[in-house]
TORKOL-4160 file (C-alpha; in steps of 0.2 Angstrom, whole numbers, padded with zeros to 4 digits, m for minus):
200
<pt num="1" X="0169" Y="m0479" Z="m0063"/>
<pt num="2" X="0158" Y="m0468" Z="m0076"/>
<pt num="3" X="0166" Y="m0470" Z="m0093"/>
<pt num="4" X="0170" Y="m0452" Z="m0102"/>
<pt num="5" X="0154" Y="m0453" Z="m0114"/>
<pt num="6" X="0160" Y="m0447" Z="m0131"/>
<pt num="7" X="0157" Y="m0431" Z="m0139"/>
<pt num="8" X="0154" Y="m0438" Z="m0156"/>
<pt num="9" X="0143" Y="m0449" Z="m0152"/>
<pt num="10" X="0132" Y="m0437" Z="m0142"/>
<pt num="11" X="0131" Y="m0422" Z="m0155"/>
<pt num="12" X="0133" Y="m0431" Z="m0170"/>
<pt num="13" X="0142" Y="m0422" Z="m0187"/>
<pt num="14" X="0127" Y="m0414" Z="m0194"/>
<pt num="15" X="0127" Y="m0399" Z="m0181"/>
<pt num="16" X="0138" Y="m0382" Z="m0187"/>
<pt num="17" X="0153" Y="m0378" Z="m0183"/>
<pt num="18" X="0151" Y="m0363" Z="m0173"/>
<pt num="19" X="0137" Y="m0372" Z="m0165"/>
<pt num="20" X="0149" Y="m0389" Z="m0162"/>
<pt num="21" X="0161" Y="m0378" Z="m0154"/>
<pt num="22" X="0150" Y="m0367" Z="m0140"/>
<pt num="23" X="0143" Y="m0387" Z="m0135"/>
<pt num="24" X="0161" Y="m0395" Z="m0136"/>
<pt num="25" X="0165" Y="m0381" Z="m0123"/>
<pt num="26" X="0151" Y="m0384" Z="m0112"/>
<pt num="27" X="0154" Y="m0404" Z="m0114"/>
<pt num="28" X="0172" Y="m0402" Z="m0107"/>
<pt num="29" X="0166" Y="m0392" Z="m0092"/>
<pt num="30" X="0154" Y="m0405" Z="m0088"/>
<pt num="31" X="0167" Y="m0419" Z="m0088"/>
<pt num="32" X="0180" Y="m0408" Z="m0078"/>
<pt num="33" X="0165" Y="m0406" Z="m0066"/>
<pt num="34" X="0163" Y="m0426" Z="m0063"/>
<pt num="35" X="0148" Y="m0434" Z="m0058"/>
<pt num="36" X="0135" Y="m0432" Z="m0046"/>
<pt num="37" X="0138" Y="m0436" Z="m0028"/>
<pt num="38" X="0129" Y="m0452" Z="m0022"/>
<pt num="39" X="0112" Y="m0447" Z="m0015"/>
<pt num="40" X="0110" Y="m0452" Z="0001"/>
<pt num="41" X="0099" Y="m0467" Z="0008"/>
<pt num="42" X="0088" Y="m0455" Z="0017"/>
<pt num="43" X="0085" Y="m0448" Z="0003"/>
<pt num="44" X="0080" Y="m0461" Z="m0006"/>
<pt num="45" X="0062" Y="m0464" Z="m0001"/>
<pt num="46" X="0054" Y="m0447" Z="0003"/>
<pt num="47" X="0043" Y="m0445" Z="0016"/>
<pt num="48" X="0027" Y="m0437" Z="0018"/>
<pt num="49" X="0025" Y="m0422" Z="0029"/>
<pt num="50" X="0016" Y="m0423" Z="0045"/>
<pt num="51" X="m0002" Y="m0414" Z="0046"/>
<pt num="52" X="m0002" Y="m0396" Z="0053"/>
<pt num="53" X="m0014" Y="m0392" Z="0066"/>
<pt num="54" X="m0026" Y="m0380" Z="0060"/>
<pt num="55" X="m0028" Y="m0367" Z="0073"/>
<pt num="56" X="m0044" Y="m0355" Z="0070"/>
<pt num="57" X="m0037" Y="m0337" Z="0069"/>
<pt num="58" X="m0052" Y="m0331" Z="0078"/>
<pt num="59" X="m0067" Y="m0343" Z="0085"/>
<pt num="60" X="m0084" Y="m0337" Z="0082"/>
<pt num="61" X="m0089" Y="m0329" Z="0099"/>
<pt num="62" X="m0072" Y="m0317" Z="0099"/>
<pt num="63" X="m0075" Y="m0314" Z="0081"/>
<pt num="64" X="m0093" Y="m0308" Z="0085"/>
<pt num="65" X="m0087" Y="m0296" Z="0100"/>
<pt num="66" X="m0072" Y="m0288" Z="0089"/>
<pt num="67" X="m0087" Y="m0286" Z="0074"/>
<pt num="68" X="m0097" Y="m0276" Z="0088"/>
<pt num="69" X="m0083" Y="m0266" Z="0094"/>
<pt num="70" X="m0078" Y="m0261" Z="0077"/>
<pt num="71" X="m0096" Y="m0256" Z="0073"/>
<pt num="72" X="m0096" Y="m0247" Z="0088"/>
<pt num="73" X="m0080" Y="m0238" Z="0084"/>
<pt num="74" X="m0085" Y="m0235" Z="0067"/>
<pt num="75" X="m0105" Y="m0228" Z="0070"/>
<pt num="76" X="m0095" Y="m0216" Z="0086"/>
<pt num="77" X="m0082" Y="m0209" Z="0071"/>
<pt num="78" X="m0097" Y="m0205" Z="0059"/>
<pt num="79" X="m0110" Y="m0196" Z="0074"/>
<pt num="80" X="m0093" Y="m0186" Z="0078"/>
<pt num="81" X="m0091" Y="m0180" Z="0060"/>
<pt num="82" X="m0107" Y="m0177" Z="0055"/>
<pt num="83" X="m0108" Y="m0167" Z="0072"/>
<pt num="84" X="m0095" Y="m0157" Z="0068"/>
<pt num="85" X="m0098" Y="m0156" Z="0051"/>
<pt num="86" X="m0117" Y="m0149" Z="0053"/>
<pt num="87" X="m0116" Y="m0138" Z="0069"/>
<pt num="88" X="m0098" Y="m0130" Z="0065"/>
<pt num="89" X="m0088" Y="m0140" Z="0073"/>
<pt num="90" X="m0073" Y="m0132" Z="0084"/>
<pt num="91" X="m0067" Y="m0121" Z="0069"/>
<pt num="92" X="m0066" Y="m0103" Z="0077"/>
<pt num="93" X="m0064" Y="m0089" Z="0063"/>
<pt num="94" X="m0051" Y="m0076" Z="0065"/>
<pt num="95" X="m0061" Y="m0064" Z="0049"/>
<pt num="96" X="m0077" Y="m0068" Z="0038"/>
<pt num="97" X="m0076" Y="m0062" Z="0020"/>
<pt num="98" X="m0094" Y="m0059" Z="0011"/>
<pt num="99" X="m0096" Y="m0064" Z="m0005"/>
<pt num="100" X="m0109" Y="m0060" Z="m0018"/>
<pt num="101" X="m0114" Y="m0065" Z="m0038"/>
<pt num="102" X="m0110" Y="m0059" Z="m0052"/>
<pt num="103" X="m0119" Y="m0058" Z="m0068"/>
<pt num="104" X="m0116" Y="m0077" Z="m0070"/>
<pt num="105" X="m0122" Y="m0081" Z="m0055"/>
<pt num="106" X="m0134" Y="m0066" Z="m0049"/>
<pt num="107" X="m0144" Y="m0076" Z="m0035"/>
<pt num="108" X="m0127" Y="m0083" Z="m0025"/>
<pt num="109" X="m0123" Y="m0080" Z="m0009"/>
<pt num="110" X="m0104" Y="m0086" Z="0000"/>
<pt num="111" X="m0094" Y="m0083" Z="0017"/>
<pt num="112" X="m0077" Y="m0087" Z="0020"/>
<pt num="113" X="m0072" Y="m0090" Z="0037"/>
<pt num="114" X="m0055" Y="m0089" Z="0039"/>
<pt num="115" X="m0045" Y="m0095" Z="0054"/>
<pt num="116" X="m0029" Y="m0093" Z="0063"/>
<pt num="117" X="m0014" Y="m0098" Z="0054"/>
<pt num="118" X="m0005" Y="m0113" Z="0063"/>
<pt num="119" X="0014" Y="m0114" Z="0067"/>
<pt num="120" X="0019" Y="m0117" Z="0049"/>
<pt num="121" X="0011" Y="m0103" Z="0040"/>
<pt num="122" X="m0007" Y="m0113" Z="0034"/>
<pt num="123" X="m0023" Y="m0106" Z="0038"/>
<pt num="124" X="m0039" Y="m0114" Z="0038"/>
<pt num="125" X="m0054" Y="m0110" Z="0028"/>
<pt num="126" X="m0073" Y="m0114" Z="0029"/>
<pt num="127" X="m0082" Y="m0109" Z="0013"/>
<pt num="128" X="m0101" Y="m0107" Z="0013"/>
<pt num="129" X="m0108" Y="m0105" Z="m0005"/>
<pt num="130" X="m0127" Y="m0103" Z="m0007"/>
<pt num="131" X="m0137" Y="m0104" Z="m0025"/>
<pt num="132" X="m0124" Y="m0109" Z="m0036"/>
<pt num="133" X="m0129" Y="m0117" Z="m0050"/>
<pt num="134" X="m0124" Y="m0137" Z="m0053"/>
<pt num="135" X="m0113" Y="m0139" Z="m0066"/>
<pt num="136" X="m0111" Y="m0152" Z="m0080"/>
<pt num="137" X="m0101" Y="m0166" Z="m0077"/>
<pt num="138" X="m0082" Y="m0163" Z="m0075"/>
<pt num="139" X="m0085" Y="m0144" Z="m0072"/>
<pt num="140" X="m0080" Y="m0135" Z="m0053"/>
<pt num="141" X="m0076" Y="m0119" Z="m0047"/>
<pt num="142" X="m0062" Y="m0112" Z="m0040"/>
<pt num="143" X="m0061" Y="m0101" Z="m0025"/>
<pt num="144" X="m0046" Y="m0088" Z="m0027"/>
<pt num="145" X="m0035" Y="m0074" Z="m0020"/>
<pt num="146" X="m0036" Y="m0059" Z="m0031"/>
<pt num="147" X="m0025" Y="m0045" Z="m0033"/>
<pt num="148" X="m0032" Y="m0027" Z="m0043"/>
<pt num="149" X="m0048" Y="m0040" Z="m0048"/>
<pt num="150" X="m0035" Y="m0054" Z="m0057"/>
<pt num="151" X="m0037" Y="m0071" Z="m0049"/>
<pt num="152" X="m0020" Y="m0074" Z="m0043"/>
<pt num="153" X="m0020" Y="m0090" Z="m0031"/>
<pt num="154" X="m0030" Y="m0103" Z="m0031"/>
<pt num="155" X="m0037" Y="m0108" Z="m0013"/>
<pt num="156" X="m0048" Y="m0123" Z="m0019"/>
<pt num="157" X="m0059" Y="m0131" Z="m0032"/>
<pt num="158" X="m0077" Y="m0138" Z="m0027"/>
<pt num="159" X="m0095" Y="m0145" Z="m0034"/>
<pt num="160" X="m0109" Y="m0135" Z="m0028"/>
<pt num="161" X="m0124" Y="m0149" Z="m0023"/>
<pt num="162" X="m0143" Y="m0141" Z="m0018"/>
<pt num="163" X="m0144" Y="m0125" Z="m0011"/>
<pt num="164" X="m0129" Y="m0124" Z="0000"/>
<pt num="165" X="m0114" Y="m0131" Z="m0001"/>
<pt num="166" X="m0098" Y="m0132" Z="0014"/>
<pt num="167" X="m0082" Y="m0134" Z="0010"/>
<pt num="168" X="m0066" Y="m0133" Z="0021"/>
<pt num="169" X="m0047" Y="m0128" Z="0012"/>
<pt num="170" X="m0032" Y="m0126" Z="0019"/>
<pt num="171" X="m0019" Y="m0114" Z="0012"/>
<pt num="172" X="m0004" Y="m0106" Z="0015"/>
<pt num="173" X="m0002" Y="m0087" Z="0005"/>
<pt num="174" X="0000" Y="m0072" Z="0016"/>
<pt num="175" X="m0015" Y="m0064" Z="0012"/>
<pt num="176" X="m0011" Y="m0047" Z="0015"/>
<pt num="177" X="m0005" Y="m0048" Z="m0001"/>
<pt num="178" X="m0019" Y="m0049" Z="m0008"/>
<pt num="179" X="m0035" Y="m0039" Z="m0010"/>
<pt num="180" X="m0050" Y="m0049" Z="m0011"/>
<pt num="181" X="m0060" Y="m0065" Z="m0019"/>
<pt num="182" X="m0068" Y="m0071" Z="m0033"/>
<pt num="183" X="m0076" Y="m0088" Z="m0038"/>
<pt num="184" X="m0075" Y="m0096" Z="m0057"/>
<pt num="185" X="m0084" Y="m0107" Z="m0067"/>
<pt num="186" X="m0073" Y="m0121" Z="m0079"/>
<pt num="187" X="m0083" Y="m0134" Z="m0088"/>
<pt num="188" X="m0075" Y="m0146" Z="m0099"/>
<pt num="189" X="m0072" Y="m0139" Z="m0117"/>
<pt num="190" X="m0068" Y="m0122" Z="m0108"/>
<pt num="191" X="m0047" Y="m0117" Z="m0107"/>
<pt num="192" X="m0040" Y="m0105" Z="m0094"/>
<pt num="193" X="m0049" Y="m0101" Z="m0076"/>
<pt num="194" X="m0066" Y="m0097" Z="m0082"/>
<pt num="195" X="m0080" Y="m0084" Z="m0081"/>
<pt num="196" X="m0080" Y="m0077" Z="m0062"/>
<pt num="197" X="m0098" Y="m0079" Z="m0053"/>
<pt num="198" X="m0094" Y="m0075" Z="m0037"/>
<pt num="199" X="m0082" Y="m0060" Z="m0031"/>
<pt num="200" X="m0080" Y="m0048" Z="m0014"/>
């Protein structure tokens, strides 16, 4: 049997008293927990783990068909989109709105497609915008619902790139409630919505 080792002896009389008495505390419940159980023989003498067998998650010639079909897959995707994105797609208009330039942007040109509304009240828009100027880093324009000439809702924000630029919104106004359209410029620096280029 373990003797009781004295507490004393392990701590000393150098350490404070507050100090002396949180260890005596924990020095008590060690010794009302007694000692360690016997380890057993088998554990005694660890033993190394057997060797996994390394199974190859795919071999070469399955991983060279699925690399195939995945290009495939990937290369049918793209053709698709940039079909629909260059030849219109299946998007049917229900209404065109023309659009023309302001003094800010005399030369440009825009239609607005707008399809049906789906089952929750969104309504699709294609946006065609011709001889905008690019602008500065950081700068777009907005494409708005207006009501007695004040943009009022927003419908999209867009980069014009060459000399025409498609873009495709989605939004959800009732737009009987408004009266036509406008497009405006923000660059960085500027505050509010920014000079209108484009209008109906």
């Amino acid at each position: 049997m373990t003797p009781t080792p004295d507490f004393d002896e392990l701590v000393g009389t150098d350490v404070p008293a507050a100090e002396r008495e949180r260890l005596r505390h924990v020095h008590d419940l060690l010794v009302a927990a007694g000692p360690l159980p016997e380890l057993p023989p088998g554990l005694e003498q660890p033993r190394a783990p057997e060797p996994a067998e390394v199974v190859p998650f795919f071999n070469r010639r399955r991983s060279a068909a699925y690399l195939i079909a995945a290009a495939a897959v990937v290369a049918v995707a793209f053709g698709g989109g940039y079909l629909a994105g260059n030849h219109g797609g299946s998007f049917t208009a229900a209404r065109t709105v023309r659009m023309h330039g302001t003094a800010a942007a005399p030369q440009a040109l825009a239609s607005v497609k707008i399809g049906s509304a789906d089952s929750e009240g969104n309504w699709p828009m294609l946006v065609k915008v011709s001889y905008l100027p690019k602008l500065p880093p950081g700068g777009y324009y907005t494409i708005w619902l207006t009501r007695d000439g004040k943009a009022i809702a927003p419908c999209g924000t867009f980069r014009a790139h060459g000399d025409t630029t498609s873009v495709t919104f989605s939004a959800a106004y009732k737009l009987q409630r408004f009266d036509g359209w406008v497009v405006t410029k923000w660059v960085p620096g500027t505050h509010g919505p920014g000079p209108t280029v484009m209008t109906t």
